[in-house]
C-alpha positions, -999 to +999 in steps of 0.1 A: -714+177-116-739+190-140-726+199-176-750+211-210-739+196-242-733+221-267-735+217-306-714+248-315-735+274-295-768+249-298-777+235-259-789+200-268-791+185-237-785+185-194-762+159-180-745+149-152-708+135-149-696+118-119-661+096-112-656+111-151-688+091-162-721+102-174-741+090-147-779+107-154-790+127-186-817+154-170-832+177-198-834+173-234-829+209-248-832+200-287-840+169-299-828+172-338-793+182-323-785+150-300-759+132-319-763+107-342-767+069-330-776+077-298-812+075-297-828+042-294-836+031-328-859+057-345-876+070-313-866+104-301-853+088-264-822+089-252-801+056-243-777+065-215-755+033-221-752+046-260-748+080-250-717+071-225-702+049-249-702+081-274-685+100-250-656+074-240-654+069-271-644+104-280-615+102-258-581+084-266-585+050-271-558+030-241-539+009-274-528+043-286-486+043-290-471+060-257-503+068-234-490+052-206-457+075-210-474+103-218-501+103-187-472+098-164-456+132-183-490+151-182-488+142-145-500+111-142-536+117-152-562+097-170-579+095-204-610+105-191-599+135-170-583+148-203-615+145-220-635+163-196-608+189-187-609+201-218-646+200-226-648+172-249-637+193-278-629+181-310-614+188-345-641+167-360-673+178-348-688+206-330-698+187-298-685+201-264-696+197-228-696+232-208-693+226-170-731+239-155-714+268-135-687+278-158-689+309-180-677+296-220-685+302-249-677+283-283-666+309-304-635+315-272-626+281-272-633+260-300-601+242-315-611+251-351-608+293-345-585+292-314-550+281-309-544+251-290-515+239-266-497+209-280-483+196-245-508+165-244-496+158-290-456+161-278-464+144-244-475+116-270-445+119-292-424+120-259-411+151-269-430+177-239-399+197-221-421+211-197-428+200-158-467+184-158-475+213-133-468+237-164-490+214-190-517+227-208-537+200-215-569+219-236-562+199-269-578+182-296-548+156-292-576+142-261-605+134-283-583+124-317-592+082-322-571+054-334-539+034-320-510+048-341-488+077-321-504+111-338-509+150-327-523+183-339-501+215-354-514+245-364-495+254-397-499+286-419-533+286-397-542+248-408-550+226-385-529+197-397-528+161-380-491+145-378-493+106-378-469+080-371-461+042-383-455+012-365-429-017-365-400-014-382-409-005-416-426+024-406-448+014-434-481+033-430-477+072-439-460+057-472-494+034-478-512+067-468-493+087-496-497+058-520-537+059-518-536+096-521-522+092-555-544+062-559-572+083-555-561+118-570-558+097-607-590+080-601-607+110-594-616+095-563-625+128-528-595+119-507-573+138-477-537+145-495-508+132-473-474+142-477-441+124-457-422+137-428-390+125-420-375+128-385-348+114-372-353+083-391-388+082-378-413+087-406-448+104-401-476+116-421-491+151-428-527+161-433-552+189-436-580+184-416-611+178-436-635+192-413-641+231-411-663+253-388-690+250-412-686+214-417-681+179-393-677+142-395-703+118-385-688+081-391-704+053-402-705+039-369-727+064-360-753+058-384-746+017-380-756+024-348-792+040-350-809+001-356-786-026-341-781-053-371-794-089-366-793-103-396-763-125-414-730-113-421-742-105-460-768-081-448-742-056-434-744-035-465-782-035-468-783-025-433-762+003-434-781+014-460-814+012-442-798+031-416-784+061-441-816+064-451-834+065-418-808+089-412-818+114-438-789+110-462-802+109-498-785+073-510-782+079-542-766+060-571-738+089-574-735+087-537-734+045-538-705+048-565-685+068-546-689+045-514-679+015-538-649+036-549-640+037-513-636+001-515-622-002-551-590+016-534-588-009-506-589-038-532-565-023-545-542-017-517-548-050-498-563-026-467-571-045-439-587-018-417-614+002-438-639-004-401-667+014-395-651+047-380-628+057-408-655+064-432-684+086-432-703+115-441-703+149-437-728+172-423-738+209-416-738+212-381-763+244-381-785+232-402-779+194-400-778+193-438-761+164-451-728+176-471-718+139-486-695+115-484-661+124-462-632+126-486-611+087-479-587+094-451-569+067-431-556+042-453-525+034-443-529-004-427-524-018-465-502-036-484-495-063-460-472-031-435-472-056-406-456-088-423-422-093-423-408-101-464-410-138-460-443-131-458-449-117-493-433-140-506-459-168-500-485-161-532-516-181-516-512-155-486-512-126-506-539-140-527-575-117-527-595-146-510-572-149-484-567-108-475-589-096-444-612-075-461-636-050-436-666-038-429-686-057-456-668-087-465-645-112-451-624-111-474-614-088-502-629-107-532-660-108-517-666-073-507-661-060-545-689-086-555-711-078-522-714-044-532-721-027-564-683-019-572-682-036-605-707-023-620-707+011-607-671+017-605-661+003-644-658+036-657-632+049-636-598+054-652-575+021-642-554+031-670-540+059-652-526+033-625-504+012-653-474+035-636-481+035-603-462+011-587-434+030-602-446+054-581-446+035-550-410+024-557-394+057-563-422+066-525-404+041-508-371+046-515-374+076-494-381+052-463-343+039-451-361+012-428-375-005-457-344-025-481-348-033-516-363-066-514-393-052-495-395-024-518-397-047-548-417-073-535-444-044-522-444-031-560-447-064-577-479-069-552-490-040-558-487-047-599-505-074-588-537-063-570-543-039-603-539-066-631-561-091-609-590-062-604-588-055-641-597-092-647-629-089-634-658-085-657-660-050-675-632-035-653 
């Protein structure tokens, strides 16, 4: 079946789909509009194997929390009928795919202006009441990434994304909270994240940061427009090379924020900060570059998947020893490998002297989490700050 992609009402490109696979891209409508990291290197041609993996890749990934439960409840479909079923629509672009024969238009359907069923978000949460023959299944819940259980409300007219935690700590929307407050004294662009508690389940809350006038475009993307063959040390001089073959004005102001990015994972011992939770953000009329995406997705930090004995044992808690990503191995390297140090010296640490405090009084909110966790998570934190102060001119 032949299908246009669409960048809001911009055709960019013919395409065909077949066993819910892109199996031949015909046409090429407008070249400048094809998204990012698809084209092969800095030529203007299309790779079909890059172009499919951009399109499975919008869909949700098979580690998420519940799918298996929740395509059995949806009537036992599959992640890639949800994707195409419902157009490939997203809350973080403004990519779609309209069937060849079908008569749509963005501004009736887009996620961003329109309201949107949340069978597929409470099929996820095992919550849906209704029969699968009664699911609506247009949702932005099929193209939202990551493994944690999450959805999309609509609140007050916000589009607001509802995240959960894992094991039994429920640990992560507290670490997502934490780095908010992290950020907001550091003066650091950041989503804001706020607790909900259900039934002794805890989630977090969050504005989406994308608008109709703005979207996403994560670093993968970029990462992707020259494939990197050097050593592991040239990562960040690659990603560089590839902003600025991308367009995006690298500039000091720009690099400091980046680094800031990763003065907040130091910080907060996170082990995840890959390539697809960071970014920029982009104009997608005019393709202007916007800046950096405000931090979002923070919450595998401060050691959430450990049991306490764990953090307990200093040389496992120790920088040199804490998984640090994409740029590093670890998390005392990747402040040195990039510019952090220098460029980040001036922020205000001495705003921070309470926050563990902070995270104490957070966590005491959390039931699952007892007292020695609690104080052991706060002295590490305590920790992480005093050793990052230590470092020259911080």
């Amino acid at each position: 079946m032949e299908y246009t992609l669409y960048h809001k009402t911009i055709p960019v490109l013919n395409f065909e789909i077949n066993d819910y696979k892109i199996s031949k891209i015909n046409d090429i409508l407008n070249k400048r509009h094809i998204p990012t990291g698809i084209t092969q290197d800095s030529s203007e041609s299309l790779n079909l194997q890059k172009f499919n993996k951009w399109w499975t890749n919008r869909a949700i990934p098979l580690s998420r929390q519940n799918l298996k439960n929740a395509l059995n409840l949806l009537g036992n479909i599959t992640i890639e009928q949800l994707i195409t079923k419902s157009y490939g629509l997203s809350l973080s672009d403004h990519y779609w795919a309209k069937p060849s024969m079908a008569d749509l238009k963005w501004e009736d359907i887009n996620f961003f202006q329109n309201p949107f069923s949340e069978d597929v978000g409470n099929a996820l949460f095992e919550t849906l009441k209704k029969d699968s023959s009664d699911a609506d299944i247009i949702s932005p819940d099929n193209t939202s990434d990551g493994w944690l259980k999450k959805k999309w409300i609509i609140q007050n007219d916000k589009r607001i994304l509802i995240k959960g935690g894992s094991g039994e700590s429920q640990q992560e929307p507290f670490n997502e909270v934490l780095a908010s407050e992290i950020c907001k004294r550091l003066g650091i662009n950041h989503v804001e994240y706020k607790i909900i508690n259900q039934d002794y389940d805890y989630y977090s809350s969050c504005p989406n940061f994308v608008s109709i006038n703005s979207e996403f475009v994560p670093a993968s993307a970029i990462n992707s427009l020259r494939d990197f063959k050097g050593d592991v040390w040239d990562k960040y001089n690659h990603f560089k090379d590839n902003c600025k073959l991308a367009g995006i004005d690298f500039s000091e102001n720009l690099e400091k924020q980046l680094c800031s990015i990763f003065i907040l994972d130091f910080i907060i011992a996170n082990e995840d900060r890959h390539f697809g939770n960071f970014g920029f953000l982009r104009n997608p009329d005019t393709l202007e570059w916007l800046g950096l995406a405000p931090v979002f997705d923070s919450g595998s930090s401060l050691f959430y998947k450990f049991p306490s004995s764990f953090l307990k044992d200093n040389d496992k808690t120790k920088s040199e020893n804490i998984i640090a990503r994409p740029f590093g191995y670890h998390h005392s390297d990747q402040i040195k490998l990039l510019p952090c140090l220098k460029l980040c010296k001036d922020l205000p640490f001495h705003t921070l002297t309470d926050i563990p405090d902070f995270f104490n009084s957070l966590l005491k909110q959390n039931t699952r989490i007892d007292e020695t966790r609690r104080t052991l998570l706060c002295g590490l934190l305590k920790n992480r700050i005093e050793e990052l102060k230590k470092y020259e001119n911080i």
